[in-house]
PQR file of N, CA, C, O and H, with PARSE charges and radii, in Angstrom:
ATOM      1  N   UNK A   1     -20.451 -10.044   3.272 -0.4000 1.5000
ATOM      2  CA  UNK A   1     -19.287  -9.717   2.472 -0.0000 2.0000
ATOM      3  C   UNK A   1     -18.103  -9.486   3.403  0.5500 1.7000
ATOM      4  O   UNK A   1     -18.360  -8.755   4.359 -0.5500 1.4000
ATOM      5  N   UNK A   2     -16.787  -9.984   3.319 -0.4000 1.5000
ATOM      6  CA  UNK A   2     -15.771  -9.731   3.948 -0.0000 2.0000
ATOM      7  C   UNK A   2     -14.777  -8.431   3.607  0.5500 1.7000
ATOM      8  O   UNK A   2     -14.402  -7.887   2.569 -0.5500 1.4000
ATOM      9  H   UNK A   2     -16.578 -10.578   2.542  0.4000 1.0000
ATOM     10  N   UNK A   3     -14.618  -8.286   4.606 -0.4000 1.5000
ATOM     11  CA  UNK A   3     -13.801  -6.900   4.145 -0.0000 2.0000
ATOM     12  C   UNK A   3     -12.353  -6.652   4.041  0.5500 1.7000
ATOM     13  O   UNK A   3     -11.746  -6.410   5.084 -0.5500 1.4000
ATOM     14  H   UNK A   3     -14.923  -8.728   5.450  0.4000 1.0000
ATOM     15  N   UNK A   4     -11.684  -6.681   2.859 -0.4000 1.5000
ATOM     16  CA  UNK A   4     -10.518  -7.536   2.566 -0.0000 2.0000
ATOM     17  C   UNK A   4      -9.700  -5.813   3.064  0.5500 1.7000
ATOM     18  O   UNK A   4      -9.936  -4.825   2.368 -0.5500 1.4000
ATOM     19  H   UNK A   4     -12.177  -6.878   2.012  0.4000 1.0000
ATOM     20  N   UNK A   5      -9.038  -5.744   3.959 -0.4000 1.5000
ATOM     21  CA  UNK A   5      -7.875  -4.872   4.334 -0.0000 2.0000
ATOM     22  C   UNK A   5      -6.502  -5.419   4.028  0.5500 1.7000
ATOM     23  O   UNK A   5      -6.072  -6.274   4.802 -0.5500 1.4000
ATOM     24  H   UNK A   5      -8.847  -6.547   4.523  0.4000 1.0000
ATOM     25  N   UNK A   6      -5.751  -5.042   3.001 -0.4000 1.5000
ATOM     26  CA  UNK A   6      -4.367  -5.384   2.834 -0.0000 2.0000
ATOM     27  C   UNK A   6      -3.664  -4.678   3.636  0.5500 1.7000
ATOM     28  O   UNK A   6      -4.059  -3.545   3.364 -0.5500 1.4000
ATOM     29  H   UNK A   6      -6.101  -4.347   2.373  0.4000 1.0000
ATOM     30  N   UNK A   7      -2.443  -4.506   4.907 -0.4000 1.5000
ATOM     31  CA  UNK A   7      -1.284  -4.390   4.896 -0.0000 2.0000
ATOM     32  C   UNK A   7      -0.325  -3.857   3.979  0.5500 1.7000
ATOM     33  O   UNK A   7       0.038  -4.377   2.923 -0.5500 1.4000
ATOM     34  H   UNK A   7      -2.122  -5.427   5.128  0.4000 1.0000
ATOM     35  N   UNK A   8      -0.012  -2.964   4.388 -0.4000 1.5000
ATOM     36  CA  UNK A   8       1.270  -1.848   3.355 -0.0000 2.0000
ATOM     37  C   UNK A   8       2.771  -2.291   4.035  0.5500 1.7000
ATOM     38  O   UNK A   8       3.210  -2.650   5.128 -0.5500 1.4000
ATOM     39  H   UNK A   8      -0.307  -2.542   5.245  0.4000 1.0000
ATOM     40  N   UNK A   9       3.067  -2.129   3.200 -0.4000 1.5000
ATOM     41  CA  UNK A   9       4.802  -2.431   2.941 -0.0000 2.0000
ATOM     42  C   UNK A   9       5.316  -1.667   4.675  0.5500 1.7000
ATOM     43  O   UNK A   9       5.977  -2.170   5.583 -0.5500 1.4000
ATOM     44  H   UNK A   9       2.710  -1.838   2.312  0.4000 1.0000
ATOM     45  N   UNK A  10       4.699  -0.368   4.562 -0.4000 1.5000
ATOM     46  CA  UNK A  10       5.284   0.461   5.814 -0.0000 2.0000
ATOM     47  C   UNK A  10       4.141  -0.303   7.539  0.5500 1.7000
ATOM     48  O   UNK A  10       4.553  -0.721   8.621 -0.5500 1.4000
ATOM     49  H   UNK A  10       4.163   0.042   3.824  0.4000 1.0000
ATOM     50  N   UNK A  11       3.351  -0.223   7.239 -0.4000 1.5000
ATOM     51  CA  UNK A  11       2.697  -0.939   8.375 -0.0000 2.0000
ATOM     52  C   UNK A  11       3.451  -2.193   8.691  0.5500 1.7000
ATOM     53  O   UNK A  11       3.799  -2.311   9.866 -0.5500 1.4000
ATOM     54  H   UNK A  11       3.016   0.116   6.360  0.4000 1.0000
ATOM     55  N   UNK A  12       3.736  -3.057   7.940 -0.4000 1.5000
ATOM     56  CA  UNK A  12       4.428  -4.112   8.235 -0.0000 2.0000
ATOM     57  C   UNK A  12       5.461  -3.983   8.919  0.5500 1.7000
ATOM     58  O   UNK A  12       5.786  -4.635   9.912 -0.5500 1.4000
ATOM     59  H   UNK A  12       3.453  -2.961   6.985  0.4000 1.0000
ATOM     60  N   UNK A  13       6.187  -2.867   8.249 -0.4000 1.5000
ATOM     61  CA  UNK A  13       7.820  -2.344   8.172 -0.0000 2.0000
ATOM     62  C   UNK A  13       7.870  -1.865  10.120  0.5500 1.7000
ATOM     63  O   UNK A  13       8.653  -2.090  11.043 -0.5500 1.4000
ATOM     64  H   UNK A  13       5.924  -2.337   7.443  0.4000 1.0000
ATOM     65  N   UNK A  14       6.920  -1.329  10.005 -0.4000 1.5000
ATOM     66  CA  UNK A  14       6.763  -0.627  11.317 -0.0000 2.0000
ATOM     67  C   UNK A  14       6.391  -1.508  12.633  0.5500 1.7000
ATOM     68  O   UNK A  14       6.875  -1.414  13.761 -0.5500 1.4000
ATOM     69  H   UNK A  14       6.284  -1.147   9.255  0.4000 1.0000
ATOM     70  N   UNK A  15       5.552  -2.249  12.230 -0.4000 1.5000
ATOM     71  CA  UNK A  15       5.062  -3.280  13.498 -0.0000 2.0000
ATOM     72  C   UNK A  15       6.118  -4.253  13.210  0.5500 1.7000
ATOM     73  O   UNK A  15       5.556  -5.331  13.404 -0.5500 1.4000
ATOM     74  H   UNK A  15       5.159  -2.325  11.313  0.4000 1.0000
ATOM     75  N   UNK A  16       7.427  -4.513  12.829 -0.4000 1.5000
ATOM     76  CA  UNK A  16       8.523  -5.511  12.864 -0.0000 2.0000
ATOM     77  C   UNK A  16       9.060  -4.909  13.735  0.5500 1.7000
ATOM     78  O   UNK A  16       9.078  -5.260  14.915 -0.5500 1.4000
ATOM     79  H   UNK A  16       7.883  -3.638  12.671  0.4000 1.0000
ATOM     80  N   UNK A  17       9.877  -3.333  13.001 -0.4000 1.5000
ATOM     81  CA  UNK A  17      10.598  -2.640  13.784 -0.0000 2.0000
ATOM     82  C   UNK A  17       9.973  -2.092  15.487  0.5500 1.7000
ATOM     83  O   UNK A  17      10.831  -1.731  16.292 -0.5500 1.4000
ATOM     84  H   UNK A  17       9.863  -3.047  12.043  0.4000 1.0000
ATOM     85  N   UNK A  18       9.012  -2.080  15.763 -0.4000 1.5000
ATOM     86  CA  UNK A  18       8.907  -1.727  16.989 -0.0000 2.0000
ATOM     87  C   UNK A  18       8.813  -3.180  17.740  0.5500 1.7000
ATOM     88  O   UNK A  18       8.785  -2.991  18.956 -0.5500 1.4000
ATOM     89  H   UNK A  18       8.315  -2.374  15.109  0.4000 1.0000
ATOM     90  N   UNK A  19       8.759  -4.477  17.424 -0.4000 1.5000
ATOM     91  CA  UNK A  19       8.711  -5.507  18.021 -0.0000 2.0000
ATOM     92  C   UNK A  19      10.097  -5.514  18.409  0.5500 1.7000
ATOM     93  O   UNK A  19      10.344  -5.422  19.612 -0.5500 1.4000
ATOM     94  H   UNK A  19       8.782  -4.630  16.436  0.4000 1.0000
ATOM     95  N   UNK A  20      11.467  -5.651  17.208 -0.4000 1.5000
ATOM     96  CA  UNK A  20      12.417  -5.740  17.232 -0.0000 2.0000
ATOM     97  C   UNK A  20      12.920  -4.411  18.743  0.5500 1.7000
ATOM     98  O   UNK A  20      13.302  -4.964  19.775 -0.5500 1.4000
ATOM     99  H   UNK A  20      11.266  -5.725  16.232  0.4000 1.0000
ATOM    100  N   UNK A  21      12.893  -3.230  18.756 -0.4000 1.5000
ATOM    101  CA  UNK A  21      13.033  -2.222  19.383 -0.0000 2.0000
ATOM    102  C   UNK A  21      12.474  -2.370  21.007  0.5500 1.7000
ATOM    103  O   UNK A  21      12.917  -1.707  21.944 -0.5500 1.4000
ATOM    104  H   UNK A  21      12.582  -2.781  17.919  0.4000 1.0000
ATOM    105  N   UNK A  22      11.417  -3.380  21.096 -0.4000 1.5000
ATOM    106  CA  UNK A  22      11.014  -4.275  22.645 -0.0000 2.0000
ATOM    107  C   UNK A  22      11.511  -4.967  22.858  0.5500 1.7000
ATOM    108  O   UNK A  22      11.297  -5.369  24.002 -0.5500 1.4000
ATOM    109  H   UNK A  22      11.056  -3.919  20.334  0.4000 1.0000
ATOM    110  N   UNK A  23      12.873  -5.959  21.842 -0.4000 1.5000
ATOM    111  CA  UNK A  23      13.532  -6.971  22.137 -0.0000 2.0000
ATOM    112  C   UNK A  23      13.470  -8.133  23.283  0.5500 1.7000
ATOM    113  O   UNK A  23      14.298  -8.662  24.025 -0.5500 1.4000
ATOM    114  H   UNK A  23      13.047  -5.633  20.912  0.4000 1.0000
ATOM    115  N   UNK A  24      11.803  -8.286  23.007 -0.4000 1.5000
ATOM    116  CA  UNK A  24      11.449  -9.164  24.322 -0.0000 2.0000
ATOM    117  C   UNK A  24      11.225 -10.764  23.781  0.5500 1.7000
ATOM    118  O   UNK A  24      10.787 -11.667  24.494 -0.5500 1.4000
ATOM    119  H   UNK A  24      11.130  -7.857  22.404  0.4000 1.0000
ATOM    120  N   UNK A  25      11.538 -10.873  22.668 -0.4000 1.5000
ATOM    121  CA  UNK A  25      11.650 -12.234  21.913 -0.0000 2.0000
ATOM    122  C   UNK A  25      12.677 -12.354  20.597  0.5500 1.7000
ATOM    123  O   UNK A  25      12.789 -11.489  19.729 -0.5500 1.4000
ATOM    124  H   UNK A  25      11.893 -10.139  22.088  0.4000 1.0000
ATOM    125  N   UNK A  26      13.341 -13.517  20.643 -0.4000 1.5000
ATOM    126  CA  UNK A  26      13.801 -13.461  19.137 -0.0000 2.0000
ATOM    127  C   UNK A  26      13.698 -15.062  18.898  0.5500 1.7000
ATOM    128  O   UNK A  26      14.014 -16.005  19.623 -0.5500 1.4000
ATOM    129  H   UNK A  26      13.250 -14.220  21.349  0.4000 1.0000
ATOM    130  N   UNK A  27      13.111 -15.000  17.549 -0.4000 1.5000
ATOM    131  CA  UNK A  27      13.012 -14.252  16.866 -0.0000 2.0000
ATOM    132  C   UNK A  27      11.582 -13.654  16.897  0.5500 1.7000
ATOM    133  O   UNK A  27      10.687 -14.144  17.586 -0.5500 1.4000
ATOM    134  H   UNK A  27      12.854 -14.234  16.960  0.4000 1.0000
ATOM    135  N   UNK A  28      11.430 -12.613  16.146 -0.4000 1.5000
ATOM    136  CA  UNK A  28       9.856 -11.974  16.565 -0.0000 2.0000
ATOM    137  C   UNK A  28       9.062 -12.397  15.080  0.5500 1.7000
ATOM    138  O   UNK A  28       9.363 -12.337  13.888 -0.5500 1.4000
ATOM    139  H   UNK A  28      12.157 -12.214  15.587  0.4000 1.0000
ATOM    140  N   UNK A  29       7.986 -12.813  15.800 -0.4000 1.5000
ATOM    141  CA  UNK A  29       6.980 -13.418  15.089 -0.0000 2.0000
ATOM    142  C   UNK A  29       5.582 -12.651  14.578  0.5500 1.7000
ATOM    143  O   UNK A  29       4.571 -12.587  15.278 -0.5500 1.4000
ATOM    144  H   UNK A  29       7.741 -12.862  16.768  0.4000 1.0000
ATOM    145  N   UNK A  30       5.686 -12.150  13.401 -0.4000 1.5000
ATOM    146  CA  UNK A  30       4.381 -11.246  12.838 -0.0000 2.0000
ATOM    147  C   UNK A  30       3.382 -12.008  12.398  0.5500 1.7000
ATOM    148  O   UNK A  30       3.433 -12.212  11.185 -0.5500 1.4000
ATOM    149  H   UNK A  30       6.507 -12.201  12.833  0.4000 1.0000
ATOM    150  N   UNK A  31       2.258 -12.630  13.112 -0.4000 1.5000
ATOM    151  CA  UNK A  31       1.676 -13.515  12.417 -0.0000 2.0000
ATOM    152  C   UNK A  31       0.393 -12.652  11.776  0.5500 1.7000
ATOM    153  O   UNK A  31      -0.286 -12.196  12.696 -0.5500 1.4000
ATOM    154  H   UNK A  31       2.217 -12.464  14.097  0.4000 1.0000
ATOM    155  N   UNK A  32      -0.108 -12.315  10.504 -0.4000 1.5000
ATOM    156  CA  UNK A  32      -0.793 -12.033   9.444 -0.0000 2.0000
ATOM    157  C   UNK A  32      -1.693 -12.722   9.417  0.5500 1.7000
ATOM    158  O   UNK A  32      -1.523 -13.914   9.670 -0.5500 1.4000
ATOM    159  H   UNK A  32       0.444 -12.686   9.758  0.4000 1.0000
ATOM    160  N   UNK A  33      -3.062 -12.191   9.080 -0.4000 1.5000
ATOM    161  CA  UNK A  33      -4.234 -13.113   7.896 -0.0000 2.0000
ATOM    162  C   UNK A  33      -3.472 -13.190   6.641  0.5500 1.7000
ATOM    163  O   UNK A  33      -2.818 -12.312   6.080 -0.5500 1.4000
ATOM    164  H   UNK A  33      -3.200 -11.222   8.874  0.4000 1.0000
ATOM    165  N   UNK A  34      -3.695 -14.464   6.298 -0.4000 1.5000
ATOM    166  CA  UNK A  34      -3.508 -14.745   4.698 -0.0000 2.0000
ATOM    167  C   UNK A  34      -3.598 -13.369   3.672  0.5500 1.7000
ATOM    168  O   UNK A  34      -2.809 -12.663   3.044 -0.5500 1.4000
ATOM    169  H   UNK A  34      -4.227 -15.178   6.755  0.4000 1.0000
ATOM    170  N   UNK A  35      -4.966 -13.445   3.895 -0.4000 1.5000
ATOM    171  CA  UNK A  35      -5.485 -12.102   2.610 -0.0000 2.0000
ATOM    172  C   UNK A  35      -5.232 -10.963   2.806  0.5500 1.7000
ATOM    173  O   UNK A  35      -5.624 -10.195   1.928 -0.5500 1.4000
ATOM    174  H   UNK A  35      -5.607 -14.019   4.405  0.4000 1.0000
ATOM    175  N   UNK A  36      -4.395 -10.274   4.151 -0.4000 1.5000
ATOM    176  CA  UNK A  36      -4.041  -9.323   4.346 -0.0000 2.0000
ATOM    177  C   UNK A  36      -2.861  -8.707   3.941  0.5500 1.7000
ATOM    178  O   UNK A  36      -2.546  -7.544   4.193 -0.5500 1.4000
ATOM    179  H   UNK A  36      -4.076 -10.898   4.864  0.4000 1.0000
ATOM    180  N   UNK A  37      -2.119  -9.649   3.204 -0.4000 1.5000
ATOM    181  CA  UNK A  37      -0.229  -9.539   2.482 -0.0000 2.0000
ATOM    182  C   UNK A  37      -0.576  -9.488   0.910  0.5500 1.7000
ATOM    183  O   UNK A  37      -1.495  -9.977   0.253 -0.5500 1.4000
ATOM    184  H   UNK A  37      -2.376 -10.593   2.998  0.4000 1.0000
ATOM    185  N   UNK A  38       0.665  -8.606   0.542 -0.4000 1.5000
ATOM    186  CA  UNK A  38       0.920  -8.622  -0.610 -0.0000 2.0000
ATOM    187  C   UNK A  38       2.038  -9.424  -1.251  0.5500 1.7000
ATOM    188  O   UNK A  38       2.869  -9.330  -0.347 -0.5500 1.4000
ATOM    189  H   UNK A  38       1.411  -8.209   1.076  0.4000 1.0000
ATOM    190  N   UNK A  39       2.444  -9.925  -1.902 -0.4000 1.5000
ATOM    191  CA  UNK A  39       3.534 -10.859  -2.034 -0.0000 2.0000
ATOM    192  C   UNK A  39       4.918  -9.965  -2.068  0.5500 1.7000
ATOM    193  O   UNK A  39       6.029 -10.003  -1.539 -0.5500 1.4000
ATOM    194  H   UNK A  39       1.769 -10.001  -2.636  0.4000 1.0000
ATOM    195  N   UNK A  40       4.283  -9.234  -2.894 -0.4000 1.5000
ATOM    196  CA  UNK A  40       5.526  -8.235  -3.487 -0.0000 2.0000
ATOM    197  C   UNK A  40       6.221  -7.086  -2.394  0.5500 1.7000
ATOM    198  O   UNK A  40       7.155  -6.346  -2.703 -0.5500 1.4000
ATOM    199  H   UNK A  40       3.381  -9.204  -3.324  0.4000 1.0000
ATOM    200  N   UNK A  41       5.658  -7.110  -1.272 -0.4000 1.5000
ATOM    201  CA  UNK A  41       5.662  -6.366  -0.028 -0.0000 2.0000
ATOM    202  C   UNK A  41       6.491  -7.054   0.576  0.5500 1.7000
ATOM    203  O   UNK A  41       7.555  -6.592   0.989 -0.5500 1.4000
ATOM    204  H   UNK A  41       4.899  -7.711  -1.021  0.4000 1.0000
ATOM    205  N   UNK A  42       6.059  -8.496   0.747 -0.4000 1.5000
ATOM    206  CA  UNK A  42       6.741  -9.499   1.462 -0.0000 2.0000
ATOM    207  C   UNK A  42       8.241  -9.320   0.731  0.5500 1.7000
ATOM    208  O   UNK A  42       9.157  -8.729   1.302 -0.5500 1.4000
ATOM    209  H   UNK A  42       5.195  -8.872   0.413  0.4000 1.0000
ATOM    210  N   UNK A  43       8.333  -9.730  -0.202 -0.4000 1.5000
ATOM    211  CA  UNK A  43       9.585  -9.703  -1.066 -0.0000 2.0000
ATOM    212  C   UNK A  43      10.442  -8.993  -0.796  0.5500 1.7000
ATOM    213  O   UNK A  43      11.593  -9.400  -0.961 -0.5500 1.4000
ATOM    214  H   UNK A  43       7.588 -10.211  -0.666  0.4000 1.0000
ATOM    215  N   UNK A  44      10.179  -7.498  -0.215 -0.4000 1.5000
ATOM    216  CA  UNK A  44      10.385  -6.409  -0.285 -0.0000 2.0000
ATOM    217  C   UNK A  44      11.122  -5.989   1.125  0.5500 1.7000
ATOM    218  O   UNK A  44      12.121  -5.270   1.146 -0.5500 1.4000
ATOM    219  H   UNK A  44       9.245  -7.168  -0.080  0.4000 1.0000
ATOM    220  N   UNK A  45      10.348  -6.662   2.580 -0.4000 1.5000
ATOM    221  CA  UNK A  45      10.514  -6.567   3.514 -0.0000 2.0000
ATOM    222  C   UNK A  45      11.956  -7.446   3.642  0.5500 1.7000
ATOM    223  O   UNK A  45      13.026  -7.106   4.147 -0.5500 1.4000
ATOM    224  H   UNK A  45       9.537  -7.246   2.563  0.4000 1.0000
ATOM    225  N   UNK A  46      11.531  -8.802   2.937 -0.4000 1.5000
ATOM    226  CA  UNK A  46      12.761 -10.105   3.474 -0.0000 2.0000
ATOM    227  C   UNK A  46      13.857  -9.077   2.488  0.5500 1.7000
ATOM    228  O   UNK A  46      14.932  -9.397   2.997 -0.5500 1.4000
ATOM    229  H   UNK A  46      10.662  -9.078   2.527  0.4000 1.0000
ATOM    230  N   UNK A  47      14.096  -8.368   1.735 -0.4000 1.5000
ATOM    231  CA  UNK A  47      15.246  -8.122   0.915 -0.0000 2.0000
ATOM    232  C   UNK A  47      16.163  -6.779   1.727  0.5500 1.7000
ATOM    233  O   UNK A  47      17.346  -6.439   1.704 -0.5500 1.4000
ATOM    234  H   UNK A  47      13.223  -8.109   1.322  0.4000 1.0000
ATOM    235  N   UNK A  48      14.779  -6.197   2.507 -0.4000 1.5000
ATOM    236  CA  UNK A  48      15.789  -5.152   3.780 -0.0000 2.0000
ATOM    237  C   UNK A  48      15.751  -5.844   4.844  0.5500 1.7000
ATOM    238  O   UNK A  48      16.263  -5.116   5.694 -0.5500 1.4000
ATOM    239  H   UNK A  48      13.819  -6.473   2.526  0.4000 1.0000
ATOM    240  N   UNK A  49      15.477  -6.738   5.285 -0.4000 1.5000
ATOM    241  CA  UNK A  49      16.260  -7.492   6.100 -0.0000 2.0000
ATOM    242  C   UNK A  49      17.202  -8.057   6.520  0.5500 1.7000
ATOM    243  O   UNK A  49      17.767  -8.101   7.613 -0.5500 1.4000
ATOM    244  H   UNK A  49      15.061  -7.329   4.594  0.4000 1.0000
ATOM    245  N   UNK A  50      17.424  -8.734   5.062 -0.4000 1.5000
ATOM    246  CA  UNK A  50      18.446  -9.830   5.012 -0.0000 2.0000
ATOM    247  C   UNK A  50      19.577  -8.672   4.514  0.5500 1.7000
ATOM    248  O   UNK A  50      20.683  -8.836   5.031 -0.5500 1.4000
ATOM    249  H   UNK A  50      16.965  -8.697   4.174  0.4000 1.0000
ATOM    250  N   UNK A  51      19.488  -7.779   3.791 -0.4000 1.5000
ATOM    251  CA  UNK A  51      20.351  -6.688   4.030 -0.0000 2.0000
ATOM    252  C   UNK A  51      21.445  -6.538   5.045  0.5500 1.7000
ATOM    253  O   UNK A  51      22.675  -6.569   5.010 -0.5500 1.4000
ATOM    254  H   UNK A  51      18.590  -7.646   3.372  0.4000 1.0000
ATOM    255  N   UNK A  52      20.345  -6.329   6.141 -0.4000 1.5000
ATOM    256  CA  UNK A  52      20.881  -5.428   7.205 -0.0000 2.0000
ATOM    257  C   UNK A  52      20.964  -6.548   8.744  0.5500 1.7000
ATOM    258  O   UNK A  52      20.499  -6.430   9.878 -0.5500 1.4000
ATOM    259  H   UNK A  52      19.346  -6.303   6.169  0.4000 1.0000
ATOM    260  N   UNK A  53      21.676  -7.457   8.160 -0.4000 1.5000
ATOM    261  CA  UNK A  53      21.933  -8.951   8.655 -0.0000 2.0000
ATOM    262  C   UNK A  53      21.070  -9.356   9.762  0.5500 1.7000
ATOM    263  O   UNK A  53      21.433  -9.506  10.929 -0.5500 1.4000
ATOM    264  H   UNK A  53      22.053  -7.553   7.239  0.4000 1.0000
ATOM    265  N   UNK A  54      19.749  -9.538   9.234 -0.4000 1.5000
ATOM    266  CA  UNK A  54      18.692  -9.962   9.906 -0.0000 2.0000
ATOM    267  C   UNK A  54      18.405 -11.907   8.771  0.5500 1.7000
ATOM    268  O   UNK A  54      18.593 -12.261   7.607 -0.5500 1.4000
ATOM    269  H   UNK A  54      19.454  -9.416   8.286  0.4000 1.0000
ATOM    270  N   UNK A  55      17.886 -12.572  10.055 -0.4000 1.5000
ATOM    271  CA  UNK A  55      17.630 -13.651   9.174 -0.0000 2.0000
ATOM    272  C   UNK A  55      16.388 -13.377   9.424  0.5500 1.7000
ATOM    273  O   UNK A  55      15.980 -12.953  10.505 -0.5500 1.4000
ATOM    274  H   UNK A  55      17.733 -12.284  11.000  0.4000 1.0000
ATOM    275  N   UNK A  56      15.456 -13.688   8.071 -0.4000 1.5000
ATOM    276  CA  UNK A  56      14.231 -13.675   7.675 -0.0000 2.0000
ATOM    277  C   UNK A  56      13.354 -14.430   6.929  0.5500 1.7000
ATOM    278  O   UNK A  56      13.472 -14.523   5.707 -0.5500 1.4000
ATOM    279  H   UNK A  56      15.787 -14.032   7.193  0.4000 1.0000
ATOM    280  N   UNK A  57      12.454 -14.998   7.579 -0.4000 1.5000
ATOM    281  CA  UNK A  57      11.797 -15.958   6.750 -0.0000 2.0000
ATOM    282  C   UNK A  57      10.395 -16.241   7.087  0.5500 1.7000
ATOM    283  O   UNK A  57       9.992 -16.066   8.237 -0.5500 1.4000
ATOM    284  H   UNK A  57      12.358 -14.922   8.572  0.4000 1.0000
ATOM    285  N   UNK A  58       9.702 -16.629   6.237 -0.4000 1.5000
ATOM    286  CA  UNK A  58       8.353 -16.679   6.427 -0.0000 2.0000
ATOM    287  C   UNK A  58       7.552 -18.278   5.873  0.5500 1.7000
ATOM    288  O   UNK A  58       8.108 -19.194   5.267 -0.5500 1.4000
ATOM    289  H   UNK A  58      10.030 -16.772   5.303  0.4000 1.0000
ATOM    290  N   UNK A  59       6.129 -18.204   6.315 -0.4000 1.5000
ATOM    291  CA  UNK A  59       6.092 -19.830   6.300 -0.0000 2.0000
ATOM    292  C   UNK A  59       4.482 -19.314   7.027  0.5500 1.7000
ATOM    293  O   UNK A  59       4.199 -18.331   7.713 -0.5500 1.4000
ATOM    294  H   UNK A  59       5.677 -17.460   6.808  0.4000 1.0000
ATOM    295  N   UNK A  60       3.697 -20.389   6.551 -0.4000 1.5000
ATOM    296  CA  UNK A  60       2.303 -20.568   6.488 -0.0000 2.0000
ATOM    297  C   UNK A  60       1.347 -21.399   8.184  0.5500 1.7000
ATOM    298  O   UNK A  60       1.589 -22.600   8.296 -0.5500 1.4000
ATOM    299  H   UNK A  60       3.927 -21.187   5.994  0.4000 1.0000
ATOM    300  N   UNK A  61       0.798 -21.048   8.842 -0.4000 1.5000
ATOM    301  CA  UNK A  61       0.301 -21.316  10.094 -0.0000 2.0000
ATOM    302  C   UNK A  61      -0.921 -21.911  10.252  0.5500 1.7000
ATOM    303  O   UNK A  61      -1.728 -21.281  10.936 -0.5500 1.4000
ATOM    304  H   UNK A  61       0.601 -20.072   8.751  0.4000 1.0000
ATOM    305  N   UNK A  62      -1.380 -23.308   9.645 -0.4000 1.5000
ATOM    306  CA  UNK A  62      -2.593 -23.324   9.405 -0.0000 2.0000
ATOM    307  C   UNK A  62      -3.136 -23.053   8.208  0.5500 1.7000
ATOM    308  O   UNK A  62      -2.190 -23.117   7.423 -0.5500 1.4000
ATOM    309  H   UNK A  62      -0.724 -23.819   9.089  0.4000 1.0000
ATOM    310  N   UNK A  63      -4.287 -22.742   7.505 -0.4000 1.5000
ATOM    311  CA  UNK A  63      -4.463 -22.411   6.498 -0.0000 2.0000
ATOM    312  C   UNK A  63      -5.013 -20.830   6.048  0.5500 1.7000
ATOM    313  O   UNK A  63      -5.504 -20.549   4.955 -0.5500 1.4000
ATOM    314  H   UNK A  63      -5.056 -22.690   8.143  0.4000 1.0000
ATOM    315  N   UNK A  64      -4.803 -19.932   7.144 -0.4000 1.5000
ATOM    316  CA  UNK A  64      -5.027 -18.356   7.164 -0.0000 2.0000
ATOM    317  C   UNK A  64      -4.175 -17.594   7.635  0.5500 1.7000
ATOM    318  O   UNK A  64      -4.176 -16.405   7.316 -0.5500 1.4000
ATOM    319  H   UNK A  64      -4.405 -20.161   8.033  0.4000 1.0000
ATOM    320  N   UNK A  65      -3.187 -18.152   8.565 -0.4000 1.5000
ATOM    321  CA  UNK A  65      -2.210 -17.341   9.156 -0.0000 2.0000
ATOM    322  C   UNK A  65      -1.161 -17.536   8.241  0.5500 1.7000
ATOM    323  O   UNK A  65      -0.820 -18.607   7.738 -0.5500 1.4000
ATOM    324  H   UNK A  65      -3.186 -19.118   8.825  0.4000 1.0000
ATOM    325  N   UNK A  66      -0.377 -15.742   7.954 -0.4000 1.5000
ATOM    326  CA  UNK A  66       1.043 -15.708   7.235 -0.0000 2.0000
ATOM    327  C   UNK A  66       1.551 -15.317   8.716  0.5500 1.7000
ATOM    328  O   UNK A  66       0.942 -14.599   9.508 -0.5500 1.4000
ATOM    329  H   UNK A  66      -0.654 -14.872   8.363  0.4000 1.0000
ATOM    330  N   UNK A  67       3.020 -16.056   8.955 -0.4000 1.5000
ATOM    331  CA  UNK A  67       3.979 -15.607   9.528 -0.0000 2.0000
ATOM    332  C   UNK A  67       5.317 -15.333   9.031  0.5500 1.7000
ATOM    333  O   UNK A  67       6.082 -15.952   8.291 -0.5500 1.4000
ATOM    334  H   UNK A  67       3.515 -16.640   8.311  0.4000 1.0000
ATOM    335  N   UNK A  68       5.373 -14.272   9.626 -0.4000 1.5000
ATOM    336  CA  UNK A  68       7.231 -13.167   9.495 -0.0000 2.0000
ATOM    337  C   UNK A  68       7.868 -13.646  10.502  0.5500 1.7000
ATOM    338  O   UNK A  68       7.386 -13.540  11.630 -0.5500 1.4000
ATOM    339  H   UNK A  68       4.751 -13.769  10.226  0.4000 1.0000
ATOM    340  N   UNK A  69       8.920 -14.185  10.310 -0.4000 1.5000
ATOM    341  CA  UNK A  69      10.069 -14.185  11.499 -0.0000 2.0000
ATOM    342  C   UNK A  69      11.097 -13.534  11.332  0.5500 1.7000
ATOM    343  O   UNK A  69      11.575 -13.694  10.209 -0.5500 1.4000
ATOM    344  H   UNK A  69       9.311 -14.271   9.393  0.4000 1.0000
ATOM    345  N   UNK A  70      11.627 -12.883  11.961 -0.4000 1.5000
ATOM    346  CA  UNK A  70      12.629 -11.917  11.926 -0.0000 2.0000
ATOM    347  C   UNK A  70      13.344 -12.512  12.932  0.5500 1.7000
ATOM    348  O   UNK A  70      12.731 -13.173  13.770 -0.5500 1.4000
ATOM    349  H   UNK A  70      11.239 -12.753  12.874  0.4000 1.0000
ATOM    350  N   UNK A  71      15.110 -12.336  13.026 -0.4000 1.5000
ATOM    351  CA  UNK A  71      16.203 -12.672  14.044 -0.0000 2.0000
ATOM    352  C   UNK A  71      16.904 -12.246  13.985  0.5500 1.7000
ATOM    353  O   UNK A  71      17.631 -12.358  12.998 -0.5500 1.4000
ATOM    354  H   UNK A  71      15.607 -11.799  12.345  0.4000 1.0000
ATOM    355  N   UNK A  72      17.221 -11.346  15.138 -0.4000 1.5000
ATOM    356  CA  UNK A  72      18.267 -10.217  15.265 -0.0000 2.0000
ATOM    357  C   UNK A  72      19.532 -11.035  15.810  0.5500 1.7000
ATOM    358  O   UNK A  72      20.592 -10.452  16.039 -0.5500 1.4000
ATOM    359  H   UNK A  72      16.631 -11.255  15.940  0.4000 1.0000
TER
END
């Protein structure tokens, strides 16, 4: 049996922001398991992003990896 761990809105939130805060790449790349995102999280993240004039976008790696890109 696999053991499905979802990702919270703030875990996400947090491992962006401390990538962003190492500023050792841009754009910074969160790459995810598939089954580990919520959609509505995602939604949620790109809408304080793009806020706070970050470009943000996300896009599929294979057929299990979700990736976040963020660009400061």
């Amino acid at each position: 049996m696999t053991n499905s761990i979802t990702l919270t809105y703030e875990e996400l939130f947090i491992k962006l922001h401390q990538a962003i805060a190492k500023r050792k790449e841009n754009p910074i790349l969160l790459k995810v398991p598939l089954h580990t995102i919520d959609k509505d999280d995602i939604l949620e993240l790109g809408e304080y992003f793009r806020k706070h004039a970050f470009n943000f976008e996300t896009y599929l790696e294979g057929e299990n990896t979700f990736v976040i890109a963020v660009e400061y």
